[in-house]
N, C-alpha and C positions, 0 to 999 in steps of 0.2 A: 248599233248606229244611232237608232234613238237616243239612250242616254249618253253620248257625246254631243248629238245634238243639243239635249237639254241643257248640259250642263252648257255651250255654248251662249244660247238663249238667255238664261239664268244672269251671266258674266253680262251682256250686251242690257242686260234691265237694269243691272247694278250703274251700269256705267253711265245711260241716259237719266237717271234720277238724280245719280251720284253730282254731274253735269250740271243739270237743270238749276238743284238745290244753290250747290258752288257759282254758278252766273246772278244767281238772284245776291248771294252775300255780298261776292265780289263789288256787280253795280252797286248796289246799296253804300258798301262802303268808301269805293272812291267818291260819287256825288258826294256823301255829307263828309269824309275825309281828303277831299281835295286832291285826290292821285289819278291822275293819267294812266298812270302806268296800273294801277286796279282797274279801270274801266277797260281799258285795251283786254286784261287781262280776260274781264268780263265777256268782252265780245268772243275772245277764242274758246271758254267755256260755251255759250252759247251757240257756236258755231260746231263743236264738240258734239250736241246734243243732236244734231240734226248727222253729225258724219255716224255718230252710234246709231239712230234710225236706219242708216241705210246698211250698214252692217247685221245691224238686225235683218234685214229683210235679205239681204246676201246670202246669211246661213241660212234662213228659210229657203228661200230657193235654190240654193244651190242642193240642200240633200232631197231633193225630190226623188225618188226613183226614175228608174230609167223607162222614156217610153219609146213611140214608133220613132217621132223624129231625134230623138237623142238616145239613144242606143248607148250611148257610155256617161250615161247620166248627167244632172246638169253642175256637176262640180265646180265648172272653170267659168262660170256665175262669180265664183268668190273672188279671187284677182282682182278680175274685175271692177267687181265692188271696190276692193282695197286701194285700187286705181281712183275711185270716183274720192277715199278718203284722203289720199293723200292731196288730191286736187283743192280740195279743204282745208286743209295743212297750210297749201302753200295762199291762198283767200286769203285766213288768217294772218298767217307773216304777214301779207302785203296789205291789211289793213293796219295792223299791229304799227308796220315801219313808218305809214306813211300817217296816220295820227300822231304817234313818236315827231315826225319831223315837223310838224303842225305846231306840236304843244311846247316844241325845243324854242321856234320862234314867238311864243305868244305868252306877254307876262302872266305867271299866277304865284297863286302863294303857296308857301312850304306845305305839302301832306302835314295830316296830323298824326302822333305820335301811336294812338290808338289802331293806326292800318297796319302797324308793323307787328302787331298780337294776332291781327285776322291775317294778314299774309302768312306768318309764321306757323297758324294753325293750319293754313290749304297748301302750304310745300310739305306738312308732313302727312294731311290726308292724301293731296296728290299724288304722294309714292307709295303709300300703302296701294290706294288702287292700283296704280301702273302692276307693284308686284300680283296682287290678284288677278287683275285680269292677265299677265302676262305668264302666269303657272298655268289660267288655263288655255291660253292659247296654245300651250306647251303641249298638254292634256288632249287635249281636241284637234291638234296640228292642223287648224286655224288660222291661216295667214290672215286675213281680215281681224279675227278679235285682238290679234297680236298687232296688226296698224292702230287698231282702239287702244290696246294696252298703252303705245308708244305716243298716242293723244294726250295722255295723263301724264307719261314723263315732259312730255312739251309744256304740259300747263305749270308741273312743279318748279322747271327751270324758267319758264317766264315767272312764277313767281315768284321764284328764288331773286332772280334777276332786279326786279320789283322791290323784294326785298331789300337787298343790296344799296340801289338807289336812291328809295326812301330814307334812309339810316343817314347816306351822307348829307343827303337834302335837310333834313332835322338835323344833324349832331354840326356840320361844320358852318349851316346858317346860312348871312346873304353873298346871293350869289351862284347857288350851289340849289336854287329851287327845282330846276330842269332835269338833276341826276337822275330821277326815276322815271325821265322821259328817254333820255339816253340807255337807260336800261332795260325800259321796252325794248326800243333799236336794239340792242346787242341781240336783245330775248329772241326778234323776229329771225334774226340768221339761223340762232341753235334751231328753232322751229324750223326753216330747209331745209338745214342736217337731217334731222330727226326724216322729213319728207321722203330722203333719198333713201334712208335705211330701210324707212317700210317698201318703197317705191322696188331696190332690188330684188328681192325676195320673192315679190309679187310676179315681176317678170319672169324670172325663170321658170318657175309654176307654173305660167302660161306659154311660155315656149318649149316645155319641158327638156328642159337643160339640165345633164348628169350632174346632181349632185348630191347623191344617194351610195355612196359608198360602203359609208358602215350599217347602212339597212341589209345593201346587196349582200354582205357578206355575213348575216345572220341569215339571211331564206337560204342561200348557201351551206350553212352548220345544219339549219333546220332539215334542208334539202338531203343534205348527206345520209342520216338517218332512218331514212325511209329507206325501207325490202323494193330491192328490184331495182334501185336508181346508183347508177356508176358516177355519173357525174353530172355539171352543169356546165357545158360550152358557152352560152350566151344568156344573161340578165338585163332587162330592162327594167327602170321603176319610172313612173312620173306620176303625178299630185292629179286631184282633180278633186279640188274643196277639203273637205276634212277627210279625205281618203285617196287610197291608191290604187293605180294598176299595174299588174307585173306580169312582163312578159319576158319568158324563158325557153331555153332550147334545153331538153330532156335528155340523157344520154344512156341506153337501156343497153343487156345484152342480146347484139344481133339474131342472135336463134331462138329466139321465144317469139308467139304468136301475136296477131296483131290485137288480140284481144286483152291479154298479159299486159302489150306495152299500155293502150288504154287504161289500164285497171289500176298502173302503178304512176298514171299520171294524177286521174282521179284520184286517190290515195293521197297525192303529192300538194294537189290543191287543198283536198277538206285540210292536211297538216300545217299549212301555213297560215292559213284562215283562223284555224282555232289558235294555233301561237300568238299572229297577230291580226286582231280585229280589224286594224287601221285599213287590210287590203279587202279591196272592195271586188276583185274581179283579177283571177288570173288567166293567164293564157300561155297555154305548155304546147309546144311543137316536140313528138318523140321523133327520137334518131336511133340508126345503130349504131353500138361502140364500134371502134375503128383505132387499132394501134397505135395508128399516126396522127389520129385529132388529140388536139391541146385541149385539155379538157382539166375542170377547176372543180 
């Protein structure tokens, strides 16, 4: 539990630094390069830095152990959390749009050709991080660091976007100064997008809605394996932060004692636990076999 936490922690530092650093370049370089569309850019980094704070603080809290008044610990903390980043997300957009539509109306002069070497350098750092942080949200099955991972892909396509605009603003001249204000705008919508995709995920998490399939059907394989156990009638999985809870119906042979069926439930727990760490807390109802139960 610990070193998944860590390594979550670890991801959540790179990202608020990584953030910070990229909003200082970014401003810096639209003021003295003239782009809109890098200071927009700017804002959403720096708004980046504070949604990574509270994901930090998310994983924190959420892997607390469990006490009197939370009994199943405080995992679904992180959602949550992910909830407050995508709330961020969508800030962003709607400053991003609405400076975009500000800057569409108000004369200025073409960007200079030097933003298009600092843009080009922060869409290819911006997707290195995304992939970093997004392996380890993979790692850590981390909904929240995985909203942060999908903050980086937002940044790289607004500054791709950015990019884009600036090129036609320089290359095709007067007339065409606006294009990397239009390209913010476009950039603002993909940031939604991006919003709803973390925004999904998150939900179900907290509603815990089946969609644990091919997990169920390894504690299953793993289930089979163990002395004393016929089968499994019923699996349940749901999230609760970086970990799970699983709950299952046992299906033992009816003429062994009730101390046997205990001992091969026990058993059945430590065995999934050391398979897989991710499960935080099982809970096994034993049954007797019965000819006529459907059993998997």
């Amino acid at each position: 539990m610990n070193s998944k936490k860590q390594e979550a922690i670890k991801a959540t530092y790179f990202s608020i630094i990584g953030n910070a650093l990229l909003a200082i370049i970014k401003g810096v370089t639209g003021v003295f390069g003239n782009s809109y569309a890098l200071i927009a850019d700017a804002i959403e980094s720096t708004t980046d830095v504070f949604s990574s704070g509270l994901v930090l603080f998310g994983i924190r809290y959420s892997t607390k152990p469990a006490d009197e008044n939370h009994p199943y610990g405080h995992g679904k903390a992180e959602p949550l959390i992910t909830f407050a980043v995508v709330g961020f997300l969508l800030i962003s957009a709607t400053v991003i749009a609405y400076e975009s539509i500000v800057n569409i109306q108000t004369p200025h002069k073409v960007p200079e050709k030097y933003t298009l070497i600092v843009l080009g350098a922060i869409v290819i750092t911006k997707e290195l991080f995304y992939r970093f942080v997004s392996k380890k949200g993979d790692e850590t099955k981390s909904t929240s660091l995985k909203a942060d991972a999908w903050h980086h892909r937002s940044d790289a396509i607004t500054s791709l976007m950015a990019f884009i605009g600036i090129s036609i603003a320089i290359f095709m001249g007067k007339g065409y100064e606006t294009a990397d204000d239009w390209a913010a705008l476009l950039a603002s919508g993909f940031i939604v997008y991006n919003a709803y995709l973390i925004f999904r995920p998150a939900l179900s998490e907290i509603m815990d809605e089946h969609v644990y399939d091919d997990f169920i059907e390894e504690i299953k394989g793993i289930s089979h394996n163990v002395p004393g156990v016929v089968g499994i009638e019923k699996c349940f999985v749901r999230k609760a932060g970086l970990f799970f809870h699983v709950d299952l119906h046992l299906i033992v042979k009816g003429d062994i004692t009730v101390t046997q069926g205990h001992d091969i439930a026990h058993t059945l727990k430590n065995e999934l636990q050391e398979n897989f760490p991710e499960i935080n807390d099982v809970l096994i109802h034993v049954e007797p076999d019965d000819p006529f139960r459907k059993i998997s």
